[in-house]
C-alpha positions as CSV (number, residue, x, y, z in Angstrom):
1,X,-102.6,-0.5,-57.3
2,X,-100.2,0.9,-54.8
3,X,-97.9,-2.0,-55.3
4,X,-97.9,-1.9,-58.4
5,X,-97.4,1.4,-58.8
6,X,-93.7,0.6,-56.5
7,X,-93.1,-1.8,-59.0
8,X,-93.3,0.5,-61.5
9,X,-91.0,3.0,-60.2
10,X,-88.4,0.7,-59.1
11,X,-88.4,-0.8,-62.6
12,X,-87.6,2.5,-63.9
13,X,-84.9,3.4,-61.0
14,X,-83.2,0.1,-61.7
15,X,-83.1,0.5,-65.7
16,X,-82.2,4.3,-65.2
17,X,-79.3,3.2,-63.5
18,X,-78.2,0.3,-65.9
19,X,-78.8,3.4,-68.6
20,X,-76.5,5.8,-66.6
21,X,-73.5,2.8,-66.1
22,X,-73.9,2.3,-69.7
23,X,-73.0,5.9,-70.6
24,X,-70.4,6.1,-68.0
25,X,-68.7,3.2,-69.9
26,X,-68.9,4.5,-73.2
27,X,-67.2,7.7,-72.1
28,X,-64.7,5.7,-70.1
29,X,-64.0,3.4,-73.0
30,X,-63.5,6.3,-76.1
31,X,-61.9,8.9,-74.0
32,X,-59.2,5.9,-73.0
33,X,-59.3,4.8,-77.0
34,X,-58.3,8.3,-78.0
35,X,-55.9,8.7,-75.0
36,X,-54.4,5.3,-75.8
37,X,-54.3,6.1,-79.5
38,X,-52.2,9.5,-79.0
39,X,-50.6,8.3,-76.5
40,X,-48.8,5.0,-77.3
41,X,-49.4,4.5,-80.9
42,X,-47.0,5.5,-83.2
43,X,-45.7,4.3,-86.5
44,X,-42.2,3.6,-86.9
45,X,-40.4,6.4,-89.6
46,X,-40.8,3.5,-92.5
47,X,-44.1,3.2,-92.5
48,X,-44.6,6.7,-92.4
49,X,-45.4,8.6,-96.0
50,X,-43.5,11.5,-96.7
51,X,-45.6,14.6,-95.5
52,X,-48.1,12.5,-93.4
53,X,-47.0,14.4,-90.2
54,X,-49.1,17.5,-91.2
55,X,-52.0,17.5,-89.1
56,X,-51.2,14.7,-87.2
57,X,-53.8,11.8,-85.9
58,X,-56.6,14.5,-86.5
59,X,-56.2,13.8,-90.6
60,X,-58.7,11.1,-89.9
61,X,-62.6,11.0,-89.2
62,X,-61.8,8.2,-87.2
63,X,-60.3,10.4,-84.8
64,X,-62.7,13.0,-85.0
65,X,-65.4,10.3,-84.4
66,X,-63.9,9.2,-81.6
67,X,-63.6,12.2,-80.3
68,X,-67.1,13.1,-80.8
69,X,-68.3,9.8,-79.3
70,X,-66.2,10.8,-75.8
71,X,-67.7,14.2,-75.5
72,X,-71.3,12.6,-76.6
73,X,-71.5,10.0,-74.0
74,X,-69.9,12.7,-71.4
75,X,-73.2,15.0,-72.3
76,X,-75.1,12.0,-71.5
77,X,-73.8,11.1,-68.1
78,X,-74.0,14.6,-67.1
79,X,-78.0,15.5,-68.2
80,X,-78.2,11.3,-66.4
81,X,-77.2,13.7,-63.6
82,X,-78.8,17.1,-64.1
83,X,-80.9,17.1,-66.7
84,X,-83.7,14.6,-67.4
85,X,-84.5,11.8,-69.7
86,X,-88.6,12.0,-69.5
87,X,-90.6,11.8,-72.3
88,X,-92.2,15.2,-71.8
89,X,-90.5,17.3,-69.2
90,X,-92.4,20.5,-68.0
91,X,-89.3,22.3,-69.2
92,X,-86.5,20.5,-71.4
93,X,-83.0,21.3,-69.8
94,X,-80.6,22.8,-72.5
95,X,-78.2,19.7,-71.6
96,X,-80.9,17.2,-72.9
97,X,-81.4,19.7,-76.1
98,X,-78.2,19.5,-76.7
99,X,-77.8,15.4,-76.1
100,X,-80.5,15.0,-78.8
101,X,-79.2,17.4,-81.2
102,X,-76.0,16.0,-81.4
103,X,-76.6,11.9,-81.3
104,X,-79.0,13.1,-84.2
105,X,-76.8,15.6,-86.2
106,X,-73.7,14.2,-85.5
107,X,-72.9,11.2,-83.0
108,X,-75.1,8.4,-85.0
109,X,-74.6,9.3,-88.6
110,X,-71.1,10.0,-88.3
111,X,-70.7,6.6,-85.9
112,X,-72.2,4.6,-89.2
113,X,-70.4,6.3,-91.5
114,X,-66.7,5.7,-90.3
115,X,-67.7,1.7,-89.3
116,X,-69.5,0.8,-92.7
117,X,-67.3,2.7,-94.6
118,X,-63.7,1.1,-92.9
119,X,-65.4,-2.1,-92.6
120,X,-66.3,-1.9,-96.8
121,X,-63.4,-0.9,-97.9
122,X,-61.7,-3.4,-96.1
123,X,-63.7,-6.3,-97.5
124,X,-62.7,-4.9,-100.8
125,X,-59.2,-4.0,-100.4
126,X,-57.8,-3.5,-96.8
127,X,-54.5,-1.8,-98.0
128,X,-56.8,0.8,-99.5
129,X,-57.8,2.1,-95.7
130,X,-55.7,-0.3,-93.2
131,X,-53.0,-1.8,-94.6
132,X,-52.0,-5.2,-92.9
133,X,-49.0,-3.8,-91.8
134,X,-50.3,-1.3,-89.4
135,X,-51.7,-4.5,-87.2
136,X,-47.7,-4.4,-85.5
137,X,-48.5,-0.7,-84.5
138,X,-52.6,-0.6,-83.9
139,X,-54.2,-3.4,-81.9
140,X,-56.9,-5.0,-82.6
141,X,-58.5,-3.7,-79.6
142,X,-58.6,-0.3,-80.7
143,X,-59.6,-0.8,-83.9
144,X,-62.6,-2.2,-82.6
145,X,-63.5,0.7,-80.3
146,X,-62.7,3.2,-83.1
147,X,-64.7,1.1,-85.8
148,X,-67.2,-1.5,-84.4
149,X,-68.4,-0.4,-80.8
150,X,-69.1,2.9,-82.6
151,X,-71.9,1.4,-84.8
152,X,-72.8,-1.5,-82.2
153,X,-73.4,1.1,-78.5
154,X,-74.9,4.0,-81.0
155,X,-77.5,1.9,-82.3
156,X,-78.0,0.8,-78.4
157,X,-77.9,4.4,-77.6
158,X,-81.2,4.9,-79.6
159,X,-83.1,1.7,-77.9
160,X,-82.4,3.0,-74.4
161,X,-82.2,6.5,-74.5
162,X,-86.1,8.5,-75.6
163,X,-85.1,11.7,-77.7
164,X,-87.0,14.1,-80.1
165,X,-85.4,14.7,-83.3
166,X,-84.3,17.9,-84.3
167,X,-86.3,19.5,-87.5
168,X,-84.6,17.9,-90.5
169,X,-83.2,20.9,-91.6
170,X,-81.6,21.9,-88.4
171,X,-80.2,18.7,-88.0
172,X,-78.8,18.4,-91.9
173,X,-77.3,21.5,-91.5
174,X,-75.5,20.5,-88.4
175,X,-74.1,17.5,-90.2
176,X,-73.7,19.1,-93.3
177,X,-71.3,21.7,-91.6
178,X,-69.2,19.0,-89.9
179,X,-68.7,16.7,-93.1
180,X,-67.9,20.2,-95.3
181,X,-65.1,21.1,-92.3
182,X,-63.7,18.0,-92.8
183,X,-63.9,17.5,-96.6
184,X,-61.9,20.8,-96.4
185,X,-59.6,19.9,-93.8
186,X,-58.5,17.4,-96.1
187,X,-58.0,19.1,-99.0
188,X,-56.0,21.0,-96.6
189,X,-54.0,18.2,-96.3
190,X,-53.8,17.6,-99.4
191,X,-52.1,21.4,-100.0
192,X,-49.9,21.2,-97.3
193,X,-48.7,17.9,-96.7
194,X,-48.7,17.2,-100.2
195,X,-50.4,13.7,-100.0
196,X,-53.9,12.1,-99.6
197,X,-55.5,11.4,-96.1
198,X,-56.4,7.6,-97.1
199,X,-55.0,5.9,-99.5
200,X,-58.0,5.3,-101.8
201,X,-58.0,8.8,-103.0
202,X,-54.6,7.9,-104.6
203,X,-55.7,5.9,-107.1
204,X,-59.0,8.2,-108.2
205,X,-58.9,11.0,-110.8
206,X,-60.2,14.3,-110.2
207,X,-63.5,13.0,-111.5
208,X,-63.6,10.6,-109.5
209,X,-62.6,11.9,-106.2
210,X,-65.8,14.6,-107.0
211,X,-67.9,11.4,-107.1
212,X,-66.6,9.9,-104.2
213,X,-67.0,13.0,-102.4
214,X,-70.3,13.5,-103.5
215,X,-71.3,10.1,-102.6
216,X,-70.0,10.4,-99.0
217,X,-72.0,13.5,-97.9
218,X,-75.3,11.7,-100.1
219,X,-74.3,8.6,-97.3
220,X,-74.0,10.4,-94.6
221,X,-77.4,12.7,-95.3
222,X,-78.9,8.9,-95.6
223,X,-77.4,7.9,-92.2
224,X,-78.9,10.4,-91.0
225,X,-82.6,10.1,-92.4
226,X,-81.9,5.8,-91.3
227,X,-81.1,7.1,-87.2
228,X,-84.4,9.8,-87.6
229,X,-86.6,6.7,-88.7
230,X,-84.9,3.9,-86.5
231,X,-85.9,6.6,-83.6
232,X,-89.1,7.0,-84.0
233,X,-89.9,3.4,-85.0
234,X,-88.7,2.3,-81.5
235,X,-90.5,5.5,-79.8
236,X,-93.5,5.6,-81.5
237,X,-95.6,5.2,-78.4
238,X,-93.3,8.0,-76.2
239,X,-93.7,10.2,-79.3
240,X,-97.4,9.9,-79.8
241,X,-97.8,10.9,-75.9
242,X,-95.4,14.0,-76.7
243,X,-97.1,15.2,-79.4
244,X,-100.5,14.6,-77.3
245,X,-98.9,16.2,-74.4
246,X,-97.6,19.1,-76.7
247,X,-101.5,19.7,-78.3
248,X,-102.9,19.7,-74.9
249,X,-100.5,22.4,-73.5
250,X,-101.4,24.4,-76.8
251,X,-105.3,24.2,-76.0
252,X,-104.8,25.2,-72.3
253,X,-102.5,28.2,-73.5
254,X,-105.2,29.3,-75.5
255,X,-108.4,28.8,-74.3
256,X,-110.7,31.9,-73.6
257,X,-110.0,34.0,-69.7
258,X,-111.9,32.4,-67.2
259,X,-112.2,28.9,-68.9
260,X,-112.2,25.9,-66.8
């Protein structure tokens, strides 16, 4: 029993660690994407629209996403660190609260939205979100990092890393703020710069665009619902032993002075 027992713990130690390279990876790799990006990308005047300097590389949820991904995976390696990844800690650190909350509010549905939605639009027209001639500018690389890995290490995330979701409506509203900042932002844009962030919202009407926007935020409330079920289909045994955990902690807290 003792041995077994070792093995168990060592098992653990050993995919612990594999868990912790993995995040220190991911951070490596996005913070060096968006590095790399503002650093050595740049598109030569002619293939630059007129008023497309406004606002810079943050015009695009690409951007922001990979942004977001870097600080998520950061939060991860440092609560691998100092905070914990147990199923039911005797006290949840407020670095693991906020891992969970933002993989569920923001890094996973926003992940899937920016690589289904590229990788859609490009099946159906490519000049519409990436025209070819940005491949002289943007390696391949990078787009990859910005619009594959994404999708591909956040649904890994979920398979090795146990988290409680948030209560729907604290996490909708969390995700519902930062899509309506950047629908705004790119109206903002739009005022300002005097042109459309993607090219696809050139060729809409008013009408349209409402529709589109509307569909968006319906996708990305449905991303999110997808992550909350995908979670607790793969943690249905951790989460049953929480919410056992949870009841039992609520009898002992009440039961009668003097109990045993």
């Amino acid at each position: 029993m003792a041995k077994q027992k070792a093995s168990d713990g060592y098992n653990r130690a050993i995919y612990g660690s594999l868990r912790t390279l993995m995040h220190f990876i991911l951070m490596v790799q996005f913070s060096y994407g968006v590095y790399y990006d503002f650093t050595y990308v740049h598109f030569p005047p002619e293939m630059r629209r007129p008023g497309g300097e406004f606002g810079g590389k943050l015009k695009y949820l690409t951007v922001w996403d990979a942004i977001l991904q870097a600080v998520y995976f950061t939060v991860c390696l440092v609560n691998d660190f100092i905070g914990t990844n147990e199923v039911a800690p005797r006290k949840t650190p407020l670095i693991r609260k906020l891992k969970d909350y933002m993989l569920a509010a923001f890094a996973f549905p926003v992940a899937l939205n920016v690589g289904v939605t590229f990788w859609t639009l490009m099946a159906i027209d490519r000049e519409l979100v990436f025209p070819k001639a940005l491949d002289a500018v943007f390696p391949g690389w990078l787009n990859h990092v910005m619009h594959t890995n994404i999708v591909i290490f956040m649904m890994l995330e979920i398979c090795t890393s146990f988290r409680q979701y948030p209560s729907r409506k604290a996490g909708l509203a969390g995700l519902g703020i930062f899509m309506t900042c950047y629908l705004t932002w790119l109206h903002i844009i739009r005022h300002f710069g005097g042109i459309w962030v993607y090219p696809v919202l050139d060729v809409l009407n008013l009408p349209q665009r409402m529709v589109f926007f509307a569909v968006s935020l319906g996708f990305s409330v449905g991303l999110y619902l997808f992550g909350e079920f995908f979670n607790n289909l793969i943690w249905t045994k951790e989460l049953k032993q929480l919410k056992a955990t949870s009841a039992k902690n609520c009898e002992l807290v009440h039961l009668p002075e003097g109990a045993v």
